[in-house]
C-alpha atoms as a printed R data frame, in Angstrom:
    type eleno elety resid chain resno       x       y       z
1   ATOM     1    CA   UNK     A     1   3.258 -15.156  -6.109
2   ATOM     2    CA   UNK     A     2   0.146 -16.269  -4.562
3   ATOM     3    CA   UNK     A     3  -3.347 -14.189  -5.573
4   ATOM     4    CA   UNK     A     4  -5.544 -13.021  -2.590
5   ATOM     5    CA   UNK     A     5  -8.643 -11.642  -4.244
6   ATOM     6    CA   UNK     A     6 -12.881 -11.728  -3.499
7   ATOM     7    CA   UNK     A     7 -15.290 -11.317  -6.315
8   ATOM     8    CA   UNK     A     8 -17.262  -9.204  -3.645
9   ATOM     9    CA   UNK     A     9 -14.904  -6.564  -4.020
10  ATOM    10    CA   UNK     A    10 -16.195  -5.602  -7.381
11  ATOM    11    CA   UNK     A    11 -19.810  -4.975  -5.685
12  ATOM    12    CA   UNK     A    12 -18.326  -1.804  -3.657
13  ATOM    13    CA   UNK     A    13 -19.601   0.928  -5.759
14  ATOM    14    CA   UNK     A    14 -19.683   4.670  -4.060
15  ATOM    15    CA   UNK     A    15 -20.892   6.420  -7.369
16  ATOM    16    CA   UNK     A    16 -21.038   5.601 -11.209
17  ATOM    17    CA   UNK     A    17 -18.329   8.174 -11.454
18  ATOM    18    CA   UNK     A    18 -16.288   7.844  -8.746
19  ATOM    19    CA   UNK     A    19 -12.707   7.046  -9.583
20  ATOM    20    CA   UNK     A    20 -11.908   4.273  -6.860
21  ATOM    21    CA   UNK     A    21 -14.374   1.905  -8.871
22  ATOM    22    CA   UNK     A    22 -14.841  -1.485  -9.813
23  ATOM    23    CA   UNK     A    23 -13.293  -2.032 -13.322
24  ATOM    24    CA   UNK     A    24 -10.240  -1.048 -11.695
25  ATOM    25    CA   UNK     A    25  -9.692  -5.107 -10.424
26  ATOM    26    CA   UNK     A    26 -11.846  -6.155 -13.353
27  ATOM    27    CA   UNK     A    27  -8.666  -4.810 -15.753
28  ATOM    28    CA   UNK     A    28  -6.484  -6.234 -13.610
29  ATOM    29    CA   UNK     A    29  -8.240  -9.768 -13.376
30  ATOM    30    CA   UNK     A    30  -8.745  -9.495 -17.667
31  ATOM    31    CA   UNK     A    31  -4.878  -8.579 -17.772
32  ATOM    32    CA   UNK     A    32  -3.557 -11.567 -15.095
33  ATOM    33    CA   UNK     A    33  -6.010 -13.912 -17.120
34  ATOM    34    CA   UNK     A    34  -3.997 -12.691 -20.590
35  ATOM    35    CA   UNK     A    35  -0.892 -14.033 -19.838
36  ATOM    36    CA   UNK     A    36  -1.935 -17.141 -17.559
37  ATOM    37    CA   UNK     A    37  -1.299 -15.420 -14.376
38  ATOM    38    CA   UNK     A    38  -4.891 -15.865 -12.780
39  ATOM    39    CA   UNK     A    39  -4.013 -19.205 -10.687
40  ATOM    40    CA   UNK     A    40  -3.232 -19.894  -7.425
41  ATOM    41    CA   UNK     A    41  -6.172 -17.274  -6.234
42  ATOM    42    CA   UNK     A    42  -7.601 -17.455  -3.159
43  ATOM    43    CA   UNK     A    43 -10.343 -15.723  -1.547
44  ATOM    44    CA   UNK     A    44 -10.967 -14.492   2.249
45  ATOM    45    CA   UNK     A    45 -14.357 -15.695   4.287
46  ATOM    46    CA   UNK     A    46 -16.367 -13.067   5.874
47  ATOM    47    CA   UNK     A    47 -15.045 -10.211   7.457
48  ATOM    48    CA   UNK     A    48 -14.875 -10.621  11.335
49  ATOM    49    CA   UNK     A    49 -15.254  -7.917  13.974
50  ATOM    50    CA   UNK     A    50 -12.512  -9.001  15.922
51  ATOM    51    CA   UNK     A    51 -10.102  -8.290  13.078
52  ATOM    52    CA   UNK     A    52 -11.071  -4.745  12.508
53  ATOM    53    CA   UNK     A    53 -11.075  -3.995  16.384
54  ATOM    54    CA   UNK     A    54  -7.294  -4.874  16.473
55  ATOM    55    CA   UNK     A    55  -7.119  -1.498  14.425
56  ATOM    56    CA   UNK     A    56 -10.173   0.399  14.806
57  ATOM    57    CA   UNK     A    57 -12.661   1.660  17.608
58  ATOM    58    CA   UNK     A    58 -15.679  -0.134  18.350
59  ATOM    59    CA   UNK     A    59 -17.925   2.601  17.864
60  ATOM    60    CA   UNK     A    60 -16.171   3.738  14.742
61  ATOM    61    CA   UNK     A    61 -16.891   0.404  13.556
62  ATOM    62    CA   UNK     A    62 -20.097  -0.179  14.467
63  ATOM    63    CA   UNK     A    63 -21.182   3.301  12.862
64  ATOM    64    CA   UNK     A    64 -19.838   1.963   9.739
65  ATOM    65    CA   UNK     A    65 -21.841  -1.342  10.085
66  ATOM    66    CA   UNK     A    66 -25.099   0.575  11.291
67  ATOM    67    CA   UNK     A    67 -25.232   3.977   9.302
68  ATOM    68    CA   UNK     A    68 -26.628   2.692   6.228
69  ATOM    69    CA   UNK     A    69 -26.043   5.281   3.579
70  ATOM    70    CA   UNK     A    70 -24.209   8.295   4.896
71  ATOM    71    CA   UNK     A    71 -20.884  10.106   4.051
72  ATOM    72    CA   UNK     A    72 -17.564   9.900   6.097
73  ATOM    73    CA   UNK     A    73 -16.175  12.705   3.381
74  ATOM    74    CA   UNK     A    74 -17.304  13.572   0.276
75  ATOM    75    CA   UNK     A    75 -15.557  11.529  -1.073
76  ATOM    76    CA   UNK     A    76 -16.234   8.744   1.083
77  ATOM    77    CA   UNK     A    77 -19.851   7.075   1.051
78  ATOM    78    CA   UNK     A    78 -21.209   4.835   2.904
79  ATOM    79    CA   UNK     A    79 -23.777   2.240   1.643
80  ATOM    80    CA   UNK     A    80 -25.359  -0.390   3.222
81  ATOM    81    CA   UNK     A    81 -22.674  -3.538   1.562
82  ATOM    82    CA   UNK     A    82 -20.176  -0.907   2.680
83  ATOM    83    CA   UNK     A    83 -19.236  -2.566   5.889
84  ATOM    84    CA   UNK     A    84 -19.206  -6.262   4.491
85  ATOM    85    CA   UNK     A    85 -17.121  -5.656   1.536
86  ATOM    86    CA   UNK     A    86 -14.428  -3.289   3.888
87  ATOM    87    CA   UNK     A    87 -14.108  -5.992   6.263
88  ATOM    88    CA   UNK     A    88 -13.630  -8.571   4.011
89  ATOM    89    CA   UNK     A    89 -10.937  -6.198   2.262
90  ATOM    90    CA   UNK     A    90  -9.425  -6.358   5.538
91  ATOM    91    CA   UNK     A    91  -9.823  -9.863   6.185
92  ATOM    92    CA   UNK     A    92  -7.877 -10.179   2.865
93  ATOM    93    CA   UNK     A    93  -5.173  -8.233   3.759
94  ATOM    94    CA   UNK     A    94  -4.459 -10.252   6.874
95  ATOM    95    CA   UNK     A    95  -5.171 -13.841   5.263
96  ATOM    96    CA   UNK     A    96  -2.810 -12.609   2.891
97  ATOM    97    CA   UNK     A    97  -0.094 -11.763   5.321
98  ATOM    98    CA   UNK     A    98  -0.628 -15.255   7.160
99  ATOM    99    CA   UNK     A    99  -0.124 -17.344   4.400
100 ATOM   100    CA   UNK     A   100   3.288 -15.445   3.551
101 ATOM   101    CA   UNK     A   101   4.489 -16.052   6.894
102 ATOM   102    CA   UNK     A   102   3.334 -19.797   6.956
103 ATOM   103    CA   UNK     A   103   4.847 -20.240   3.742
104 ATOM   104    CA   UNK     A   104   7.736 -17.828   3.614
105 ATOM   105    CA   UNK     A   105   6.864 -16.540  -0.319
106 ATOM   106    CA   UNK     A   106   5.526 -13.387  -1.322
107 ATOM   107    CA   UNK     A   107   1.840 -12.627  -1.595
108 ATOM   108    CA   UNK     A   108  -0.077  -9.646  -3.530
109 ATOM   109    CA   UNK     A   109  -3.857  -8.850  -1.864
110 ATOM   110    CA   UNK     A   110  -6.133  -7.441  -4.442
111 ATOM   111    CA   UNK     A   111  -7.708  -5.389  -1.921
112 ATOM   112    CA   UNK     A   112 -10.755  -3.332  -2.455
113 ATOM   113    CA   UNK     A   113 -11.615  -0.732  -1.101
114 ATOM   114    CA   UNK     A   114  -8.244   0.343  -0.238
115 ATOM   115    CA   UNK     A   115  -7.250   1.521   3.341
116 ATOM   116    CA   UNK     A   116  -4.194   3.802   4.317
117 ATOM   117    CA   UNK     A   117  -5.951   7.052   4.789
118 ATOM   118    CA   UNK     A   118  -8.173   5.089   7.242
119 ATOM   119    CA   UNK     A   119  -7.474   6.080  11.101
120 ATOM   120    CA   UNK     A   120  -8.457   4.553  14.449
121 ATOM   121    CA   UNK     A   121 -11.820   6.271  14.196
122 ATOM   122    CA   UNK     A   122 -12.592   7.788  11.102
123 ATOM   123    CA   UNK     A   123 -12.250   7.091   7.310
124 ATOM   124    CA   UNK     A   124 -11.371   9.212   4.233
125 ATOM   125    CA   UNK     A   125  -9.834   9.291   1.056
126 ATOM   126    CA   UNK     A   126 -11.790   6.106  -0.562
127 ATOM   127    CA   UNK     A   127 -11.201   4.345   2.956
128 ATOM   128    CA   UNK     A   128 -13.008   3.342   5.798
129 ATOM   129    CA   UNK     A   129 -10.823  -0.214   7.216
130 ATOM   130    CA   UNK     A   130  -6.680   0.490   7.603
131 ATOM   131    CA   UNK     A   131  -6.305  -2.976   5.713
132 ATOM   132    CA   UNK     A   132  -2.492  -2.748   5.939
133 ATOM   133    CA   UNK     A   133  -2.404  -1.612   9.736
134 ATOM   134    CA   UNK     A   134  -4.953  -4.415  10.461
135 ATOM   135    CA   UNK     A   135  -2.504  -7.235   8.921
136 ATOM   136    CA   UNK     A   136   0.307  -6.323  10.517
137 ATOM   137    CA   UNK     A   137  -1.237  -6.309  13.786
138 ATOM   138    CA   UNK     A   138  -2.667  -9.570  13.336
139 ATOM   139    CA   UNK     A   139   0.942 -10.781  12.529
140 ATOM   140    CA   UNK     A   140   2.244  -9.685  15.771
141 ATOM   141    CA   UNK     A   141  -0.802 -11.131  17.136
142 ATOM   142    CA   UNK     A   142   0.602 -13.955  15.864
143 ATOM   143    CA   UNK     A   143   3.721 -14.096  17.636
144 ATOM   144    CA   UNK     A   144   5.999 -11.535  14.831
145 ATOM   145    CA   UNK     A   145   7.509  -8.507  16.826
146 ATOM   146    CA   UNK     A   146   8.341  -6.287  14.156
147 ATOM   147    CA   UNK     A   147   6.830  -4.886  11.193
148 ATOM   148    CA   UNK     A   148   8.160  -2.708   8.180
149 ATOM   149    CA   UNK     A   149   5.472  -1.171   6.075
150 ATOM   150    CA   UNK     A   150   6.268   0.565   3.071
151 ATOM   151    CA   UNK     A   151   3.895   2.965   1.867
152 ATOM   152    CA   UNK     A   152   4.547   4.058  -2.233
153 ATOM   153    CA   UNK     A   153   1.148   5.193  -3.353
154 ATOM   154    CA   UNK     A   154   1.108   8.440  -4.644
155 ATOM   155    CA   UNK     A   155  -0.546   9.737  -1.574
156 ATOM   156    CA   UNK     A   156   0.455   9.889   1.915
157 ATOM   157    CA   UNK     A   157  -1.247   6.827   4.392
158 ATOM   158    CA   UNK     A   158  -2.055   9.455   7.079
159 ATOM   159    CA   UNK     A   159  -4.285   6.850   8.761
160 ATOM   160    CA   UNK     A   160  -0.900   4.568   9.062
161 ATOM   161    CA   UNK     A   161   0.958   6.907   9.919
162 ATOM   162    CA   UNK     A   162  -1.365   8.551  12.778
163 ATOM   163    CA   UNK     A   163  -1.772   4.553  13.914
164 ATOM   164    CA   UNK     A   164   1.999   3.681  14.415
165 ATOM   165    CA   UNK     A   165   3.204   7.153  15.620
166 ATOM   166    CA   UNK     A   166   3.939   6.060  19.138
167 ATOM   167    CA   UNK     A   167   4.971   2.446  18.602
168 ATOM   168    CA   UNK     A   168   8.751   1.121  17.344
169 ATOM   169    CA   UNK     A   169   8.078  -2.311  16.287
170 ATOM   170    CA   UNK     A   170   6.087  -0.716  13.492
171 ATOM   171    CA   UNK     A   171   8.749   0.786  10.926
172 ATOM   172    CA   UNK     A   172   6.842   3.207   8.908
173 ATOM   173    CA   UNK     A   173   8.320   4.848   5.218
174 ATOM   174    CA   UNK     A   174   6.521   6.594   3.008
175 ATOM   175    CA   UNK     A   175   7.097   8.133  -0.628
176 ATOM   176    CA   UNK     A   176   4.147  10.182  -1.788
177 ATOM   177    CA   UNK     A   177   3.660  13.563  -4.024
178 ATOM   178    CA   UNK     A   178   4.219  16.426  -1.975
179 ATOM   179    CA   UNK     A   179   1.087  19.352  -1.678
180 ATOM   180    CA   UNK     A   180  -1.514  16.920  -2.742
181 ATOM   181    CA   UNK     A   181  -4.199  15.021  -0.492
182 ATOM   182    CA   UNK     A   182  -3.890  13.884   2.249
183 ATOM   183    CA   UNK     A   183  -1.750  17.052   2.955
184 ATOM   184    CA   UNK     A   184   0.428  14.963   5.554
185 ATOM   185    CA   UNK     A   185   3.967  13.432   5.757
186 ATOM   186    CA   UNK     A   186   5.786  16.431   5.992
187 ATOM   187    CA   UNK     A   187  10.177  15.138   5.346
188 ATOM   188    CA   UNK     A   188  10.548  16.160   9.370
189 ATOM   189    CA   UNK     A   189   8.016  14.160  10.456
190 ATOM   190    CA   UNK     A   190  10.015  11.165  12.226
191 ATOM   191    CA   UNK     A   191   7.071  10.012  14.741
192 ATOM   192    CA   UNK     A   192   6.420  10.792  18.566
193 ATOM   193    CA   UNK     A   193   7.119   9.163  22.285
194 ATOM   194    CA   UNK     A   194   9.350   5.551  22.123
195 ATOM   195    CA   UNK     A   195   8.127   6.048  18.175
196 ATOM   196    CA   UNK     A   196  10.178   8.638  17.070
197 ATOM   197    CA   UNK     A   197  12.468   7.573  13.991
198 ATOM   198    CA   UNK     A   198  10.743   4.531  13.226
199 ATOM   199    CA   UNK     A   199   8.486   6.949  10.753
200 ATOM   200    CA   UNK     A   200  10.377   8.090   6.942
201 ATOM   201    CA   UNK     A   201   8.919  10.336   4.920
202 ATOM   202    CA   UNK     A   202   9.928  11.537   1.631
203 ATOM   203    CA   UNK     A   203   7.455  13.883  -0.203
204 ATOM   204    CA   UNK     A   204   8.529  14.513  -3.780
205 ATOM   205    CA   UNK     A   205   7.543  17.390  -6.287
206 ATOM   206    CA   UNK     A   206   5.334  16.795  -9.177
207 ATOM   207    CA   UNK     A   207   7.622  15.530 -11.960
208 ATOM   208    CA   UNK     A   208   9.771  12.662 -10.083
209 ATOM   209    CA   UNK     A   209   9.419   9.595 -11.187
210 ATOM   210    CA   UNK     A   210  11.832   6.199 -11.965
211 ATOM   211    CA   UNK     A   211  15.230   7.612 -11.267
212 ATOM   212    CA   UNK     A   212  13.592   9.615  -8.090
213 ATOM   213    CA   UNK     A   213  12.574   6.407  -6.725
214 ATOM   214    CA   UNK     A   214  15.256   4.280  -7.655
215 ATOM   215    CA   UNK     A   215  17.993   6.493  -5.572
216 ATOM   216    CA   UNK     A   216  15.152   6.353  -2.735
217 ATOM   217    CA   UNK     A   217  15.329   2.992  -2.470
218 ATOM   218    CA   UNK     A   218  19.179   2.755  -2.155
219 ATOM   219    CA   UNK     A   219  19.640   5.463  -0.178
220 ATOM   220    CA   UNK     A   220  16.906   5.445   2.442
221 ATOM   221    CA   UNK     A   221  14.652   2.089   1.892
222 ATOM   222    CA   UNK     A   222  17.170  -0.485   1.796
223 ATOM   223    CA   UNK     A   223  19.303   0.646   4.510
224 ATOM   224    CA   UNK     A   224  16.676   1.813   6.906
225 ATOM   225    CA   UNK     A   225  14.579  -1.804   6.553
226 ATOM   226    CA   UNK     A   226  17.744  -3.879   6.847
227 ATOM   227    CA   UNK     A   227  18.928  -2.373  10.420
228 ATOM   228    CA   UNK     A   228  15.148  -2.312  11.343
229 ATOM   229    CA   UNK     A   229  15.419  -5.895  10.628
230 ATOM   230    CA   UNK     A   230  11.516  -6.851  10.509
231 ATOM   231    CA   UNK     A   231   9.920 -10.066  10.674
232 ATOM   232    CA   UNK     A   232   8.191  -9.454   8.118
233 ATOM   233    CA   UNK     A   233   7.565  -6.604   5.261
234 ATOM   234    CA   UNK     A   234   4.345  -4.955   3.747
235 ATOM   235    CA   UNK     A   235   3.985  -2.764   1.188
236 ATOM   236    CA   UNK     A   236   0.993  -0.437   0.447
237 ATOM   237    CA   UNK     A   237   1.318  -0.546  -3.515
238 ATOM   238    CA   UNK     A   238  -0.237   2.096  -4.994
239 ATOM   239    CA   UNK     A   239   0.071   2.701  -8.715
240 ATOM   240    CA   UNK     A   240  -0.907   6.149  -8.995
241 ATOM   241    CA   UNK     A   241   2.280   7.231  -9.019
242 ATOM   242    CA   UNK     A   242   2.418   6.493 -12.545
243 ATOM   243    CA   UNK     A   243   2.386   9.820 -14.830
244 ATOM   244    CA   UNK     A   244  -0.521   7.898 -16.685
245 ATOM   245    CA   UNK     A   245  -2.845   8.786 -13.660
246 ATOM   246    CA   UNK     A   246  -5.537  11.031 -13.152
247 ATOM   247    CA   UNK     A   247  -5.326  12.092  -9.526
248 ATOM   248    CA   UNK     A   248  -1.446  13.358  -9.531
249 ATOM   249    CA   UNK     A   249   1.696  14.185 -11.578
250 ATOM   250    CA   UNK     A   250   4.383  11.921 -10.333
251 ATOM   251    CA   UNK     A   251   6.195   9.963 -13.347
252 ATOM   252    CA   UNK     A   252   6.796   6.313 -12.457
253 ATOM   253    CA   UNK     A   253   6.636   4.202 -15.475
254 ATOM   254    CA   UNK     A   254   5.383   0.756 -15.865
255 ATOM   255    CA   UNK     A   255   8.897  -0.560 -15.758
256 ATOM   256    CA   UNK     A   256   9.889   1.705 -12.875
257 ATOM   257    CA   UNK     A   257   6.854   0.588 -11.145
258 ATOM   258    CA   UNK     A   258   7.725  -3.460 -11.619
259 ATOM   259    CA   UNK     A   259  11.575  -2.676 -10.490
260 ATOM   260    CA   UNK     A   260  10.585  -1.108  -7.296
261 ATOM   261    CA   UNK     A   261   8.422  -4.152  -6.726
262 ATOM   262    CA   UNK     A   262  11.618  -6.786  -7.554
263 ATOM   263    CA   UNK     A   263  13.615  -4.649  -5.546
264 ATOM   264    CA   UNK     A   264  11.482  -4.985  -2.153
265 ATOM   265    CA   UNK     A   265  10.828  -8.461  -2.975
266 ATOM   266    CA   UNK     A   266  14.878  -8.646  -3.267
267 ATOM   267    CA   UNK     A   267  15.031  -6.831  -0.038
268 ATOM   268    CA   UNK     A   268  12.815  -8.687   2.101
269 ATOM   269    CA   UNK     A   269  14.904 -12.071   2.045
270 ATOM   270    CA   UNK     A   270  16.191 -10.173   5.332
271 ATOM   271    CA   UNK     A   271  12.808 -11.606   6.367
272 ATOM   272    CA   UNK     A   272  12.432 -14.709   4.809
273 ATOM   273    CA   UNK     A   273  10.902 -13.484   1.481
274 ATOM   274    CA   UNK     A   274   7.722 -12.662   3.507
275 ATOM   275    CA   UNK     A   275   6.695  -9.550   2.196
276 ATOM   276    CA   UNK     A   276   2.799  -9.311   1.414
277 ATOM   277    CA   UNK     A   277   1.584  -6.166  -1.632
278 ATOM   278    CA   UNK     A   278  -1.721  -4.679  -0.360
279 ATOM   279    CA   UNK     A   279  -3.687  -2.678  -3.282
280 ATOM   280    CA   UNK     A   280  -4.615   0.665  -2.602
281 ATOM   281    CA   UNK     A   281  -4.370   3.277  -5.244
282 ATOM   282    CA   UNK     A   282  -4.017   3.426  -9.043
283 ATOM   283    CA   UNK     A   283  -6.762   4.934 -11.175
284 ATOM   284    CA   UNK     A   284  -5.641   4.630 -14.800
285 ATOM   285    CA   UNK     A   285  -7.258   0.767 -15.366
286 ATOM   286    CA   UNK     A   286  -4.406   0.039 -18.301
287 ATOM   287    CA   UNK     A   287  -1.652   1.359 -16.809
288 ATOM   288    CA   UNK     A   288  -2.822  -0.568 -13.196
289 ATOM   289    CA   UNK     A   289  -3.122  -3.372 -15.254
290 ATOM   290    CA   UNK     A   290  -0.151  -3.630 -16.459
291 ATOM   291    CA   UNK     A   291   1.622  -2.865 -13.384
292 ATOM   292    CA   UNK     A   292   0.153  -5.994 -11.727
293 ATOM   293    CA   UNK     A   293   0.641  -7.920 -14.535
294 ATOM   294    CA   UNK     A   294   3.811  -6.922 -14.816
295 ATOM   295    CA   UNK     A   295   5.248  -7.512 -10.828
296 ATOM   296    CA   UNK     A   296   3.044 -11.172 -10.722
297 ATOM   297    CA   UNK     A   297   4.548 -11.857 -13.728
298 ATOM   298    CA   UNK     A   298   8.155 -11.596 -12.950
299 ATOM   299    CA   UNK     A   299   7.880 -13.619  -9.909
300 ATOM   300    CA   UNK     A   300   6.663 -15.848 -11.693
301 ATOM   301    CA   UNK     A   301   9.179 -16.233 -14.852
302 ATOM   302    CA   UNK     A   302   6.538 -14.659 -17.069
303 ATOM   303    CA   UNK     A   303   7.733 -11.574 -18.986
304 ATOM   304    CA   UNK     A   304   4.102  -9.153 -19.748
305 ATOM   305    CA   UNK     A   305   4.821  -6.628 -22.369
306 ATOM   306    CA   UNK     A   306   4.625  -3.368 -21.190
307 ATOM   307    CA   UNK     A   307   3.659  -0.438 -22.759
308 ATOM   308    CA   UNK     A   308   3.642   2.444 -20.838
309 ATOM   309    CA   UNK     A   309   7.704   2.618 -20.603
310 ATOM   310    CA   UNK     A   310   8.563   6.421 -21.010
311 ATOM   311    CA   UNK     A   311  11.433   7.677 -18.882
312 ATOM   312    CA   UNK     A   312  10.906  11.438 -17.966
313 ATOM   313    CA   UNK     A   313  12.529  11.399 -14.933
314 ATOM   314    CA   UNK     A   314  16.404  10.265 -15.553
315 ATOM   315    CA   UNK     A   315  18.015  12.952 -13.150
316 ATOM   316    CA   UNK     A   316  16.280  11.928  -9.856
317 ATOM   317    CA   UNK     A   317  14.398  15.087  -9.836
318 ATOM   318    CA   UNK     A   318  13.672  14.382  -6.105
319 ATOM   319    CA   UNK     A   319  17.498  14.100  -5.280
320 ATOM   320    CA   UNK     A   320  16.993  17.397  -2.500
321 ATOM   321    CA   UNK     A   321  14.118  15.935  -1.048
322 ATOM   322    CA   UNK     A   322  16.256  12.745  -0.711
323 ATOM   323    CA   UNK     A   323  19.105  14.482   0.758
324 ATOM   324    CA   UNK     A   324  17.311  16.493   3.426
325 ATOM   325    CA   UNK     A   325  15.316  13.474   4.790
326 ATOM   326    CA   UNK     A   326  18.904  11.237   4.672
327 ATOM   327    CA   UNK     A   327  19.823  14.574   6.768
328 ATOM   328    CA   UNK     A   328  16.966  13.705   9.358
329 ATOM   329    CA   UNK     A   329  16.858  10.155   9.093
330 ATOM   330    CA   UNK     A   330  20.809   9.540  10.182
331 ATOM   331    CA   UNK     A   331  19.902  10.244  13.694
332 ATOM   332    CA   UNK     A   332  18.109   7.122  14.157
333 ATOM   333    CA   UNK     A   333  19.587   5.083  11.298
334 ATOM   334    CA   UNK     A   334  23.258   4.832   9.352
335 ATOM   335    CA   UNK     A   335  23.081   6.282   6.076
């Protein structure tokens, strides 16, 4: 699995304390360099305009690039390397896409800052560039005609979501904690106009974790992707789902975490193998670590010992939640 990754991304700093902060890639560049994953890296030139605009408004992007230090949210701050290291997060994110489609393998972007919760004007949530929206319009730029993105960080990509909501050849599913930030992906939610029922949504209770996921993607994932039948697949991987986080309570251990991974990667031969893994969250550094480690590893032949293997959801907890959007979702797919 080929590394996309910028040592610039470790200058974005929005507070000494702030969660979303550097030594979360450092871990994970300490723990790929452990096990003699850190090889075949490559890193992104400088962010272009152009790329952003495919996604964003001008004048929301120039406000970024001119505002010097101000706040989108509070807990989104602007500095003045802000704009530099967000584009090239974004520039990342579409490299990374490219070279999976040129070379039909999967690729994993260590992007930083992270991007979902980022709309067409405004930014929140950590983000202020959609770095996942922004690569898969750059791949139907490049001639693909549709996209699947699959969305399992811990919190719902509202800014995806809000992007894609009128468009079908972007196939939008998301699992995230229900009643948590961003406050949106309600299970009824299917999109609007020509989009509707190209958007899944399955918000899950504090609590669910492996077993919750794994019937998820059997159920509703696999089915709904394959009849999509995308060009190619991208995945906003977010491991703060894992009940070693911070910012939530859903229960995804390590090993859950790298089996979701082998299972999309298992899924997207429908495409080729070109599915591309786009960083956003994950704020416990060890248990990130790991997780990366882990999912570049296998790929790769490499077994990484994990340690953070605790089952404490065996009786897919999420199973109504499941149900009810499989309720929804048959009247635009067969499930």
């Amino acid at each position: 699995m080929t590394i996309f990754f910028n040592d610039e991304f470790l200058g974005h700093v929005q507070d000494p304390f702030h969660p979303e902060s550097p030594e979360r890639l450092r871990g994970i560049v300490q723990k790929l360099k452990e096990h003699g994953l850190w090889k075949n890296v490559i890193p992104s030139k400088t962010g272009r305009l152009e790329t952003l605009l495919l996604v964003h408004s001008d004048d929301y992007v120039n406000y970024i690039r001119t505002c010097g230090d101000c706040s989108l949210t509070l807990d989104t701050q602007v500095h003045h390397e802000t704009y530099g290291i967000a584009a090239l997060s974004a520039e990342c994110a579409v490299d990374a896409a490219k070279y999976s489609k040129e070379h039909g393998k999967p690729t994993f972007a260590l992007t930083r800052p992270p991007g979902h919760h980022a709309g067409k004007d405004y930014g929140m949530g950590f983000c202020y560039f959609n770095n996942i929206s922004i690569a898969a319009r750059s791949l139907q730029k490049m001639g693909d005609k549709k996209i699947a993105i699959v969305d399992v960080d811990v919190h719902h990509g509202n800014g995806t979501q809000e992007i894609f909501a009128f468009d079908p050849t972007i196939l939008y599913i998301s699992t995230h904690q229900a009643g948590i930030f961003p406050g949106t992906g309600p299970v009824e939610y299917v999109g609007k106009g020509e989009g509707e029922g190209y958007n899944v949504n399955m918000p899950f209770q504090s609590g669910c974790g492996d077993s919750t996921f794994d019937v998820a993607f059997e159920e509703i994932i696999k089915p709904v992707v394959s009849q999509f039948k995308p060009d190619a697949m991208l995945v906003s991987w977010g491991m703060d789902t894992h009940y070693r986080d911070p910012l939530a309570s859903l229960t995804l251990s390590s090993e859950g975490h790298v089996r979701q991974a082998e299972q999309l990667i298992k899924l997207s031969k429908i495409c080729g193998k070109r599915i591309t893994f786009m960083l956003e969250g994950g704020y416990d550094v060890q248990a990130l670590s790991e997780v990366v480690a882990g999912v570049i590893g296998r790929s790769e032949g490499i077994e990484v010992p994990l340690e953070f293997t605790d089952i404490i959801d065996n009786s897919c907890l999420g199973r109504g939640t499941i149900v009810r959007c499989k309720q929804i979702a048959s009247k635009y797919w067969k499930l």
